[in-house]
Structures are given as structure tokens and as C-alpha cells.
PADREN-275875 format. One record per residue: z, x, y of N, C-alpha, C in turn. Coordinates in nm, 2 decimals. Layout:
REM PADREN-275875
+--------+--------+---------+--------+---------+----------+--------+--------+---------+
:   n_up : n_east : n_north :  ca_up : ca_east : ca_north :   c_up : c_east : c_north :
+--------+--------+---------+--------+---------+----------+--------+--------+---------+
:      Z :      X :       Y :      Z :       X :        Y :      Z :      X :       Y :
...
+--------+--------+---------+--------+---------+----------+--------+--------+---------+
***
This chain:
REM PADREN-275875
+--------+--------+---------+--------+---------+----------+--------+--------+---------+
:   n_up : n_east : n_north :  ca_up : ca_east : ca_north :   c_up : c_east : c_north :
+--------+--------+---------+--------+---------+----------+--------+--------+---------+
:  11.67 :   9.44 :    9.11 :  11.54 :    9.47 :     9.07 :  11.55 :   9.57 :    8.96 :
:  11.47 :   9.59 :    8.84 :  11.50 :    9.66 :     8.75 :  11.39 :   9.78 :    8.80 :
:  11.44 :   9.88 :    8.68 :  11.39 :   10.05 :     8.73 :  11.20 :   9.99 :    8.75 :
:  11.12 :  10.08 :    8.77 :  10.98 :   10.09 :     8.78 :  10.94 :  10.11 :    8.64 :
:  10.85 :  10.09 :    8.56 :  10.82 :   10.13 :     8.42 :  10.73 :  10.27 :    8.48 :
:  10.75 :  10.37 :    8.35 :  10.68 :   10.48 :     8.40 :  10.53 :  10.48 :    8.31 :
:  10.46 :  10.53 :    8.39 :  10.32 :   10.52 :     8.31 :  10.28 :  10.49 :    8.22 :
:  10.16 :  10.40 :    8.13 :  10.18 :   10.36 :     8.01 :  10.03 :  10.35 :    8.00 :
:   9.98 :  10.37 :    7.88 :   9.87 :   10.34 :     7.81 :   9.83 :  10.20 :    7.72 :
:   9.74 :  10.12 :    7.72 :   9.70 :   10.02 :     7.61 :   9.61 :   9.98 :    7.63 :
:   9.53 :   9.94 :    7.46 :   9.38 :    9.96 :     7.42 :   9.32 :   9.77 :    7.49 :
:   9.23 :   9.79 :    7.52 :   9.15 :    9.67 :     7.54 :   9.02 :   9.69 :    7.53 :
:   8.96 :   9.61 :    7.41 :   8.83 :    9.61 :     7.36 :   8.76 :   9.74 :    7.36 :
:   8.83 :   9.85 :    7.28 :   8.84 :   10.01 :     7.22 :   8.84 :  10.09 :    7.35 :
:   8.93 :  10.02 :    7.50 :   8.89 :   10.07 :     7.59 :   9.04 :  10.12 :    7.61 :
:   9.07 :  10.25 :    7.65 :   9.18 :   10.29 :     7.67 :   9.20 :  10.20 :    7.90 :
:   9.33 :  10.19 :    7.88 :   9.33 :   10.13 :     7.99 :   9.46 :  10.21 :    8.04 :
:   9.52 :  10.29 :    8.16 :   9.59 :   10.33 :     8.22 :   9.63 :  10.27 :    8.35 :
:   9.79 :  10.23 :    8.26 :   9.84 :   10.18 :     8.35 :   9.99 :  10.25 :    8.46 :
:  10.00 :  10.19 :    8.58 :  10.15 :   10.24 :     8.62 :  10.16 :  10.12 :    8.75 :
:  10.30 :  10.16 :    8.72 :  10.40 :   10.05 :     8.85 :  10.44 :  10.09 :    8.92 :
:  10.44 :  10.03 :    9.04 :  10.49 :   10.06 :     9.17 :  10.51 :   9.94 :    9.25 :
:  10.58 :  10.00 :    9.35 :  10.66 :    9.86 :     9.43 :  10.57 :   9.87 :    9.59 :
:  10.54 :   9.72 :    9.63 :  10.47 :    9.72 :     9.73 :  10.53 :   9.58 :    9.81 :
:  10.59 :   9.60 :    9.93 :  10.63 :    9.54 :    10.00 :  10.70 :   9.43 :    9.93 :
:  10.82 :   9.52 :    9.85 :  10.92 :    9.43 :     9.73 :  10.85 :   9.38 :    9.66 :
:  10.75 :   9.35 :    9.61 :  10.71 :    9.31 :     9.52 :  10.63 :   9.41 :    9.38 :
:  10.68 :   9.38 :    9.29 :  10.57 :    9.48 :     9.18 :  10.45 :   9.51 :    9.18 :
:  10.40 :   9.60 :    9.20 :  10.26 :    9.57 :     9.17 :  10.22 :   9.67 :    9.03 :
:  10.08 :   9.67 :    8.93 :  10.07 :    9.76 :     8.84 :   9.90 :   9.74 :    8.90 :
:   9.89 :   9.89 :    8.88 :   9.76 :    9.94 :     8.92 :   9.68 :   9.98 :    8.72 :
:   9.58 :   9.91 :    8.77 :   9.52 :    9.94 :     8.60 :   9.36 :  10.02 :    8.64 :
:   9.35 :  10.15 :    8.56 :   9.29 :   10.22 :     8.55 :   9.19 :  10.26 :    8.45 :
:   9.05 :  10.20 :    8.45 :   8.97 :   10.15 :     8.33 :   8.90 :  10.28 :    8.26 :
:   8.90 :  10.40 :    8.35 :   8.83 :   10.51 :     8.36 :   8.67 :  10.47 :    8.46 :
:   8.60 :  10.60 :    8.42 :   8.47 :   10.59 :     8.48 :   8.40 :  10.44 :    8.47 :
:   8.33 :  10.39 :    8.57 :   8.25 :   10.33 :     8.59 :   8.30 :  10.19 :    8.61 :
:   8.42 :  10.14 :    8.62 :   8.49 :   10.02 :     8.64 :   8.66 :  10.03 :    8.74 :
:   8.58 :   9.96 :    8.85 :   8.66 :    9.97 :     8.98 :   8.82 :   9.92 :    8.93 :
:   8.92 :  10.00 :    8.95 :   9.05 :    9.98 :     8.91 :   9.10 :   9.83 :    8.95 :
:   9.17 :   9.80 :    8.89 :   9.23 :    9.70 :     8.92 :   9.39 :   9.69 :    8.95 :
:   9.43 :   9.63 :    9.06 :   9.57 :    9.59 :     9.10 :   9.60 :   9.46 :    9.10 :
:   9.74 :   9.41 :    8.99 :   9.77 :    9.30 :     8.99 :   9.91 :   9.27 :    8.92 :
:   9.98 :   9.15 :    8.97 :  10.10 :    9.15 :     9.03 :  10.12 :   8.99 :    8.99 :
:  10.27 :   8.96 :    8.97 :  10.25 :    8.82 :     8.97 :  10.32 :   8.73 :    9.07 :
:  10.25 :   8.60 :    9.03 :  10.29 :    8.51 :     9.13 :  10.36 :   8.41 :    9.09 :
:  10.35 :   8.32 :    9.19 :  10.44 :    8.16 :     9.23 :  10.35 :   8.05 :    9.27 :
:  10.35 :   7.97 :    9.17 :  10.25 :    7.88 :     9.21 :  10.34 :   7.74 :    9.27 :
:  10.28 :   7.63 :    9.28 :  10.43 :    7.53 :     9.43 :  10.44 :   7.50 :    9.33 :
:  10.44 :   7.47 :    9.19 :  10.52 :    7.44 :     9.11 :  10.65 :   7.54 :    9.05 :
:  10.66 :   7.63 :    9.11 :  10.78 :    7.76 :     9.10 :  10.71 :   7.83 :    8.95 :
:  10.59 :   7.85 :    8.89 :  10.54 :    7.85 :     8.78 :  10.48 :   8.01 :    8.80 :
:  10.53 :   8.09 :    8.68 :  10.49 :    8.25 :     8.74 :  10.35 :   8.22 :    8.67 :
:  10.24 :   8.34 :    8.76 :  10.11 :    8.35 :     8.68 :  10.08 :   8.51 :    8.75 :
:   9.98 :   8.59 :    8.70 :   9.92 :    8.68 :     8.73 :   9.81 :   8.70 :    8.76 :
:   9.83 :   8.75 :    8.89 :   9.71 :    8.77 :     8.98 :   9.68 :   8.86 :    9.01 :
:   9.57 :   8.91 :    9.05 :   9.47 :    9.00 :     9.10 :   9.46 :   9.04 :    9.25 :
:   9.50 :   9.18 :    9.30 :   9.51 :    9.16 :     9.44 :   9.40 :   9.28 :    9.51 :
:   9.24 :   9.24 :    9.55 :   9.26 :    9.09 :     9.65 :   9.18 :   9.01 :    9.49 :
:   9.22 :   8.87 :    9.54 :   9.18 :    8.74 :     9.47 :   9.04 :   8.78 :    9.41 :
:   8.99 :   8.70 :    9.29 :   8.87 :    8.74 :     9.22 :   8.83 :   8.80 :    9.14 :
:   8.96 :   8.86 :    9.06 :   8.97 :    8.95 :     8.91 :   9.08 :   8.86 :    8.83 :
:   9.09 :   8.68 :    8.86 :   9.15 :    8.65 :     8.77 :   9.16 :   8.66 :    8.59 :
:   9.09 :   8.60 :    8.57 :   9.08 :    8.66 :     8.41 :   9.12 :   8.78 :    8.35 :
:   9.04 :   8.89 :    8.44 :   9.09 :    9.02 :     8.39 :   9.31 :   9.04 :    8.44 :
:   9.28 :   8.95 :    8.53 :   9.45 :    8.97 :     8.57 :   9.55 :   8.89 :    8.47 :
:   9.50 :   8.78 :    8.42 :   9.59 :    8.73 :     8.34 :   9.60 :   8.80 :    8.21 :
:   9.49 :   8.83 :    8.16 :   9.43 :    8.91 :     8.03 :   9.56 :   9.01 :    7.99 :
:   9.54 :   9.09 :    8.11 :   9.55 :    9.21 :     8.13 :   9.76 :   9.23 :    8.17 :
:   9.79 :   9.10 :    8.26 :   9.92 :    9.09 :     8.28 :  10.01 :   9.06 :    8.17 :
:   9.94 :   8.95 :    8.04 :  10.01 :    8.95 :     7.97 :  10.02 :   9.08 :    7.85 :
:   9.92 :   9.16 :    7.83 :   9.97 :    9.27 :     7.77 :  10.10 :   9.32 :    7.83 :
:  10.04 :   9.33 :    7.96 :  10.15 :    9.44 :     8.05 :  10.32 :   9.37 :    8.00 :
:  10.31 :   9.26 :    8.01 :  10.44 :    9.20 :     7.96 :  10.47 :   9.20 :    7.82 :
:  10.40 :   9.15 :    7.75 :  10.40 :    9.21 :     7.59 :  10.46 :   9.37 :    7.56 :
:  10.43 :   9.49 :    7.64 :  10.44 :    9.60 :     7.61 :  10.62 :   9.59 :    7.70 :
:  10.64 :   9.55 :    7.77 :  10.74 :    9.58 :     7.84 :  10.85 :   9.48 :    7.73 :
:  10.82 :   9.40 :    7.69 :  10.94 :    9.31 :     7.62 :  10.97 :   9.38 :    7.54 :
:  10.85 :   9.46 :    7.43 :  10.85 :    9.50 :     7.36 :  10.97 :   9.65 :    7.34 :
:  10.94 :   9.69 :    7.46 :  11.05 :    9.84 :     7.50 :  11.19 :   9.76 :    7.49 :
:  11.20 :   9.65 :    7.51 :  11.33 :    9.63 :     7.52 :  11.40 :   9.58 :    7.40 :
:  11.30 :   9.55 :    7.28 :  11.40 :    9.53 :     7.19 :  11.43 :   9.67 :    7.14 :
+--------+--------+---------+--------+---------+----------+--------+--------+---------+
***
């Protein structure tokens, strides 16, 4: 499993969004932090029966915002790596 990413910032719709990772029962999870007045969000990705990764929202019901929001998180991380 690779290291944890350490805390990270990025803009969504002029909204600063704070992010960090952490590991929850082996699995990743990234906790996103909107500021005042919007309940944080935790979301992590999955396995669909087609073995097909997607990102989700945990609990269920913040899809959109999880995919939205997962693929930045992956955009910013590919990004550190080149």
C-alpha cells in the first residue's frame, strides 16, 4: 500500500475544499472538508461486480459530490507523481 497523502487543498466552484487521507479498516478513505455550513464528506473508492473502480461516498447518498470530487482527488495525486 503506498504512504497516506498528507493534507491537501483544492478549489471547487471558488470553494476552497480541505482535504486528508486516512486508512480505515485497510481501506483508504479521504475526508473532504467544505468549511462552515456544509456537512463534510467521506469518500473512498470502490469495486463494482464488474471489477470496475468508482467513487463513493460513505454512508451512500453523496454520489455525485463523491465522484466529482474523487476524481480531482486523483488528478492531484497523479499529478505529484510526475
Amino acid at each position: 500500500m503506498r504512504e497516506l497523502e498528507p493534507a491537501f487543498e483544492l478549489s471547487l466552484n471558488e470553494t476552497i475544499l480541505r482535504i486528508s487521507e486516512h486508512e480505515l479498516a485497510g481501506k483508504r478513505v479521504f475526508h473532504v472538508n467544505f468549511g462552515a455550513g456544509v456537512k463534510p464528506l467521506i469518500i473512498t473508492v470502490g469495486l463494482s461486480v464488474r471489477n470496475e473502480k468508482f467513487w463513493t461516498s460513505i454512508p451512500e447518498g453523496r454520489q455525485k459530490e463523491a465522484q466529482q470530487i474523487g476524481k480531482m482527488i486523483a488528478e492531484h495525486i497523479r499529478a505529484k507523481r510526475r
